[in-house]
N, CA, C and O atoms as a GROMACS GRO file, in nm:
protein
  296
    1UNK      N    1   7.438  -1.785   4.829
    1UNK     CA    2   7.405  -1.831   4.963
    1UNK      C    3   7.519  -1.919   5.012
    1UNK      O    4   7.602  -1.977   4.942
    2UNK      N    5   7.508  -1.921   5.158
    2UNK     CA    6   7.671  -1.986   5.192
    2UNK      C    7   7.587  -2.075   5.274
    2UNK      O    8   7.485  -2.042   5.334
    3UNK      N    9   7.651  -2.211   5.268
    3UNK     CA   10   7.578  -2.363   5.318
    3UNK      C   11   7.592  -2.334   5.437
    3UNK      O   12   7.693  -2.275   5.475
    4UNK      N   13   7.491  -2.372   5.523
    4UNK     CA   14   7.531  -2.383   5.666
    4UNK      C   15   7.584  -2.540   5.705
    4UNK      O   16   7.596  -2.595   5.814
    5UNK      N   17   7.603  -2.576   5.596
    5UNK     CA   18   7.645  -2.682   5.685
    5UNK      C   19   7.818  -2.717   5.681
    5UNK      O   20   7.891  -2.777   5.760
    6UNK      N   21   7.839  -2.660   5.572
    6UNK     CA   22   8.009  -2.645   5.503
    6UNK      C   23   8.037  -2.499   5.543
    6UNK      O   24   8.153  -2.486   5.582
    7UNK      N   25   7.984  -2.417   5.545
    7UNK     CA   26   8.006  -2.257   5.478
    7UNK      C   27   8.089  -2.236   5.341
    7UNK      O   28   8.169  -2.145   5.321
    8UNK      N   29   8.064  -2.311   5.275
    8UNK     CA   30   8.079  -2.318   5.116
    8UNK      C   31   7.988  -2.227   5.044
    8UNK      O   32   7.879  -2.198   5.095
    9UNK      N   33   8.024  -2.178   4.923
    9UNK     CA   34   7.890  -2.103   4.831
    9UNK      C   35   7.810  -2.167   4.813
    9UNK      O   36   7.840  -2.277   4.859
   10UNK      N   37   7.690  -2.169   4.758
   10UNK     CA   38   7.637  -2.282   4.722
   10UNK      C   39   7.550  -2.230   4.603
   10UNK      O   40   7.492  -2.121   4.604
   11UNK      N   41   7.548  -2.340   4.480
   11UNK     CA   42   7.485  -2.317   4.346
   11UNK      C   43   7.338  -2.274   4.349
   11UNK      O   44   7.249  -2.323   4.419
   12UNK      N   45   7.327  -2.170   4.259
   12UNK     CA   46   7.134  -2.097   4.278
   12UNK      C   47   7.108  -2.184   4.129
   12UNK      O   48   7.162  -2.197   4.019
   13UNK      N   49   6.993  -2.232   4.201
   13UNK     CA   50   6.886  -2.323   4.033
   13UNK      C   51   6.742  -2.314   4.078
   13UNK      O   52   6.694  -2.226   4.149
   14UNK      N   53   6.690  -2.402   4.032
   14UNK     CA   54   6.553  -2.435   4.050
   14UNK      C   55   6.513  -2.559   4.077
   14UNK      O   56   6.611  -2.632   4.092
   15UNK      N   57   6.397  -2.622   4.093
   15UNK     CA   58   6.346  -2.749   4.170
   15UNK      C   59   6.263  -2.798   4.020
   15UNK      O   60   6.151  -2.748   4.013
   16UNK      N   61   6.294  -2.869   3.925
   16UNK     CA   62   6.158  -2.847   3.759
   16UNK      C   63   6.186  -3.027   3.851
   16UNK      O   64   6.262  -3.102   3.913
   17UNK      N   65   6.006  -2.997   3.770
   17UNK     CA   66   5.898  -3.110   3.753
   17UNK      C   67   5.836  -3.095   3.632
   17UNK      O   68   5.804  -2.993   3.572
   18UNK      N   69   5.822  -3.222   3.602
   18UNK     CA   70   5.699  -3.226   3.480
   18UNK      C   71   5.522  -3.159   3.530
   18UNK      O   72   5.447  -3.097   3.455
   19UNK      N   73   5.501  -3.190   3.643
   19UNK     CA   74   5.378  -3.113   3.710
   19UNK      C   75   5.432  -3.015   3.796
   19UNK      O   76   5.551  -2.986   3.803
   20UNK      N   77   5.329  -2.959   3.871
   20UNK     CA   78   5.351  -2.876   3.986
   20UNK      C   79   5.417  -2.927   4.068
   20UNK      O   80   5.371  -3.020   4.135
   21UNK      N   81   5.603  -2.856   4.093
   21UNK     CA   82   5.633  -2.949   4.211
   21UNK      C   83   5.619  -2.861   4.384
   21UNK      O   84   5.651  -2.747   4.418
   22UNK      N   85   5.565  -2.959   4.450
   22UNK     CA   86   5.553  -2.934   4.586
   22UNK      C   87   5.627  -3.025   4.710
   22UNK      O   88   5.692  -3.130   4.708
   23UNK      N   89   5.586  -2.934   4.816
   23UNK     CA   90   5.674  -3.077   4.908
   23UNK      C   91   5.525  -3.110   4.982
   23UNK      O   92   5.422  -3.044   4.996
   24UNK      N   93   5.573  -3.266   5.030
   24UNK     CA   94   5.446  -3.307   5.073
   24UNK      C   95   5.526  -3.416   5.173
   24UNK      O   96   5.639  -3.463   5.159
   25UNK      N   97   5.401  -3.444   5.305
   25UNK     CA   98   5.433  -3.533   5.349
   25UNK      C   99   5.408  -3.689   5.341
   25UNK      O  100   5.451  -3.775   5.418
   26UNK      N  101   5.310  -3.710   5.201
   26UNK     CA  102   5.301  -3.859   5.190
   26UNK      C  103   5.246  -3.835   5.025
   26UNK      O  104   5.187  -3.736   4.980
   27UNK      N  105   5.290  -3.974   4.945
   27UNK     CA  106   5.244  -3.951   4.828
   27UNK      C  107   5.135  -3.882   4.739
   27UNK      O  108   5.020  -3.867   4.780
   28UNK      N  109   5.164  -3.853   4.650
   28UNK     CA  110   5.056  -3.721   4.555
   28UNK      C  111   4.959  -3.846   4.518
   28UNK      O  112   5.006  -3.959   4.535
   29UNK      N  113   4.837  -3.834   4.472
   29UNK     CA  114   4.773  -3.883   4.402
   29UNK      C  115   4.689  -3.844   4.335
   29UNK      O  116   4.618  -3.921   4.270
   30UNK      N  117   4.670  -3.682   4.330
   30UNK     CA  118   4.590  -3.576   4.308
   30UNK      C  119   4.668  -3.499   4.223
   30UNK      O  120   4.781  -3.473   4.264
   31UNK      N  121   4.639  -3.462   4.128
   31UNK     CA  122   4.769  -3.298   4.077
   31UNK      C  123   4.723  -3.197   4.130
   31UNK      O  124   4.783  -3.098   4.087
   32UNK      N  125   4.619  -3.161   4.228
   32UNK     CA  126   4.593  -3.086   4.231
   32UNK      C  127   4.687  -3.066   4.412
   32UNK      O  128   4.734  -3.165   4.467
   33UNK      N  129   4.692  -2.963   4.458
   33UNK     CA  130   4.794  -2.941   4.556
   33UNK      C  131   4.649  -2.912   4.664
   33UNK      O  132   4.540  -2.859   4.648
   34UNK      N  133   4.745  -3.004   4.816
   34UNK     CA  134   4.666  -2.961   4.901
   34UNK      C  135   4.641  -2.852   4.998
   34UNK      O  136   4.652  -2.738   4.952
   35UNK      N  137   4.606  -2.866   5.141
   35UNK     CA  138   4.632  -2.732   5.187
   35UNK      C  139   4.756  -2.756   5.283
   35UNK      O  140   4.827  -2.666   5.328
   36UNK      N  141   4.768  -2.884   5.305
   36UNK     CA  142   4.892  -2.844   5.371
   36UNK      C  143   4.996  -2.885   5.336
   36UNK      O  144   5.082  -2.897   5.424
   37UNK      N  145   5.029  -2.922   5.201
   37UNK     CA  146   5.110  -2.882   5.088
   37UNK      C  147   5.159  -2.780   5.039
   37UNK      O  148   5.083  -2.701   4.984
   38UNK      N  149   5.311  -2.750   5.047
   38UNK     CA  150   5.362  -2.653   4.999
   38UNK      C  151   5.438  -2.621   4.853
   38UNK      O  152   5.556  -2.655   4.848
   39UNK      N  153   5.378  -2.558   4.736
   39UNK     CA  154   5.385  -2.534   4.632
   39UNK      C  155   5.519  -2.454   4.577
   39UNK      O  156   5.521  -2.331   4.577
   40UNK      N  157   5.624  -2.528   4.533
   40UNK     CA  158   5.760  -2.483   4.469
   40UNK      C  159   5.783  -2.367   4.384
   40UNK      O  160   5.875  -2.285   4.383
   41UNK      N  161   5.594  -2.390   4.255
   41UNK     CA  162   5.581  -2.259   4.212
   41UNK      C  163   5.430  -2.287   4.172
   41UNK      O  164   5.374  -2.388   4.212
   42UNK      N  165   5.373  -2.202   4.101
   42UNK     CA  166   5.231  -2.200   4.064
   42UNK      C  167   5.217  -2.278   3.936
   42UNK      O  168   5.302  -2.306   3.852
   43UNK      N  169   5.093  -2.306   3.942
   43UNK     CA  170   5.079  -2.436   3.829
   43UNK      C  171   5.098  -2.335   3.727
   43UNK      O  172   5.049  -2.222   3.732
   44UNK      N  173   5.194  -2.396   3.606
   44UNK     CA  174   5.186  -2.338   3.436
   44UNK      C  175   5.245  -2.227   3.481
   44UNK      O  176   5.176  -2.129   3.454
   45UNK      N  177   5.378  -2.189   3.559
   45UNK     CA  178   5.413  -2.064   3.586
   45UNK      C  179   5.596  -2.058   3.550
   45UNK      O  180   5.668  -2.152   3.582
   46UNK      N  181   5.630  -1.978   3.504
   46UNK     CA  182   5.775  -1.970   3.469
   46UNK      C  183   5.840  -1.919   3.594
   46UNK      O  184   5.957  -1.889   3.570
   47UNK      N  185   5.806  -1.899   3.718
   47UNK     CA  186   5.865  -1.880   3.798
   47UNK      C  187   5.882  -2.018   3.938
   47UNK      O  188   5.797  -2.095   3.981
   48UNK      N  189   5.985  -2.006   3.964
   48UNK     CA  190   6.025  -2.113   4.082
   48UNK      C  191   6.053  -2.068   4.214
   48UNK      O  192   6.064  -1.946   4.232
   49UNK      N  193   6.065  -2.138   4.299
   49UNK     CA  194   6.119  -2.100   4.440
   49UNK      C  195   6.311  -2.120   4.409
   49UNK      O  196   6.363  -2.218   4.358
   50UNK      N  197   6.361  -2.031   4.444
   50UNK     CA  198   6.515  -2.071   4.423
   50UNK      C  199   6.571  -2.146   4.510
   50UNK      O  200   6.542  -2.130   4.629
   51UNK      N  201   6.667  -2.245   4.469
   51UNK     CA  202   6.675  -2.342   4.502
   51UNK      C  203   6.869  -2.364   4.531
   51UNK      O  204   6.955  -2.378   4.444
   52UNK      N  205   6.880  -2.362   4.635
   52UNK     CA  206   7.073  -2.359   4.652
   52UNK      C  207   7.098  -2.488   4.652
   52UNK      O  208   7.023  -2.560   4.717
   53UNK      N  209   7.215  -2.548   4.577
   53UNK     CA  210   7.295  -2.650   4.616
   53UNK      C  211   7.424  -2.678   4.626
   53UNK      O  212   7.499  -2.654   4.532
   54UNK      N  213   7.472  -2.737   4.748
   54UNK     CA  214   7.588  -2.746   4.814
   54UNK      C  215   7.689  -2.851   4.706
   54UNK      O  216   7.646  -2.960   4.745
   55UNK      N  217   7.750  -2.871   4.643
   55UNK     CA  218   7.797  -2.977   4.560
   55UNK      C  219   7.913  -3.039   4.653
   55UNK      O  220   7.977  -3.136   4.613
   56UNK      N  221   7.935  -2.986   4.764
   56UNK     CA  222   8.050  -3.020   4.877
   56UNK      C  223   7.949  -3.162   4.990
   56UNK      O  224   7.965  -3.280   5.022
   57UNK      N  225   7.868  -3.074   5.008
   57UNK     CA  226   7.746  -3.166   5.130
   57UNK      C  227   7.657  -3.261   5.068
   57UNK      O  228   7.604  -3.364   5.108
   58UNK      N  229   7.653  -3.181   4.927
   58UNK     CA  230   7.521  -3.253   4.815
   58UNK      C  231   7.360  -3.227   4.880
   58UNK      O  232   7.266  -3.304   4.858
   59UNK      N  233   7.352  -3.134   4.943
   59UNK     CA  234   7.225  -3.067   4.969
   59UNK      C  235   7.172  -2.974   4.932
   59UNK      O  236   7.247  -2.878   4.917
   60UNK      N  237   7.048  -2.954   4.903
   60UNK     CA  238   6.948  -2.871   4.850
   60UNK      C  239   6.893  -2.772   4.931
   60UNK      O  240   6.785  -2.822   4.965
   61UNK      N  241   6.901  -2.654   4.987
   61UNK     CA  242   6.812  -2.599   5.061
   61UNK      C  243   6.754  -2.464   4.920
   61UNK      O  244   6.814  -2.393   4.839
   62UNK      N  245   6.596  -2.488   4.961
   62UNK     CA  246   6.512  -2.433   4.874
   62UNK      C  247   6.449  -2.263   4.954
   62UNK      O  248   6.412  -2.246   5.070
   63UNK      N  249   6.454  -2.192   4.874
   63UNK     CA  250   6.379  -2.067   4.962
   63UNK      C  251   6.253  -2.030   4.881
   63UNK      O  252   6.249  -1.972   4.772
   64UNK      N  253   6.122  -2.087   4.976
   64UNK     CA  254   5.983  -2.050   4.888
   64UNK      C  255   5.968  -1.908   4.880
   64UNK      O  256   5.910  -1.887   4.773
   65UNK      N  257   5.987  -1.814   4.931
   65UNK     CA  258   5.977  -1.675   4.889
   65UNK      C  259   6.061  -1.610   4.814
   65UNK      O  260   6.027  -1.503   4.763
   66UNK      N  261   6.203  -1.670   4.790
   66UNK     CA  262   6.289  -1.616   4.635
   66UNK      C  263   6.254  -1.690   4.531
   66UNK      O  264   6.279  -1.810   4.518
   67UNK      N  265   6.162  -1.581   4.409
   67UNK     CA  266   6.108  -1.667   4.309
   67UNK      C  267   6.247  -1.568   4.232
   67UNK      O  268   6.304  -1.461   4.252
   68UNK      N  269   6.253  -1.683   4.135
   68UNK     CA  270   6.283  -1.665   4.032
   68UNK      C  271   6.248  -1.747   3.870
   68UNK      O  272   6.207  -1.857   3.834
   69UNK      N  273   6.286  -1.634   3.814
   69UNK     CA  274   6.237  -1.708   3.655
   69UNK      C  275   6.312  -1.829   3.586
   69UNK      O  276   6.434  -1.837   3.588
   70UNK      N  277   6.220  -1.938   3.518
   70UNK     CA  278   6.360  -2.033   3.436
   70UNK      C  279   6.365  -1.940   3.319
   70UNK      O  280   6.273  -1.991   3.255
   71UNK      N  281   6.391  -1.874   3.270
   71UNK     CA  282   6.414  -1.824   3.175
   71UNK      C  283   6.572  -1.740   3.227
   71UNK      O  284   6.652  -1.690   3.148
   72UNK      N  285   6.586  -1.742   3.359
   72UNK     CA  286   6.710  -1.644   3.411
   72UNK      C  287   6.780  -1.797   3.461
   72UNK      O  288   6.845  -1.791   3.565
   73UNK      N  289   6.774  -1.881   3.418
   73UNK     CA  290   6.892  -2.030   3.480
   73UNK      C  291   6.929  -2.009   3.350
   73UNK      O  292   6.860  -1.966   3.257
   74UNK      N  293   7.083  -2.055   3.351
   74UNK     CA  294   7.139  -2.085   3.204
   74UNK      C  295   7.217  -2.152   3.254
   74UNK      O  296   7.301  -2.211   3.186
   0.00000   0.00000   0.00000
């Protein structure tokens, strides 16, 4: 993926948490995910949302519909 903000390449990884990670707009206090909470990957699941980073800008842009496996990061 090429940064939009550099047009640099930008590094494919993943987003790991010790729990389910999601984005949210105000602190978790629940593990359980809400509804208008958006889920990175499924609880207990080896797959992630892929995750680009710019090492030029130092930004993260995440894509929730490209899953990929941690077993395919090395």
């Amino acid at each position: 993926m090429t940064c939009p903000y550099c047009n640099k390449e930008m590094e494919k990884g993943i987003i790991e948490a010790k729990s389910q990670p999601i984005w949210t707009k105000r602190q978790k206090i629940s593990i359980f995910k809400r509804k208008d909470e958006i889920a990175l990957s499924d609880f207990m699941s080896t797959e992630y949302s892929a995750a680009y980073y710019c090492e030029n800008c130092r930004k993260i842009i995440i894509d929730i519909d490209e899953k990929i496996s941690c077993l395919d990061i090395d």
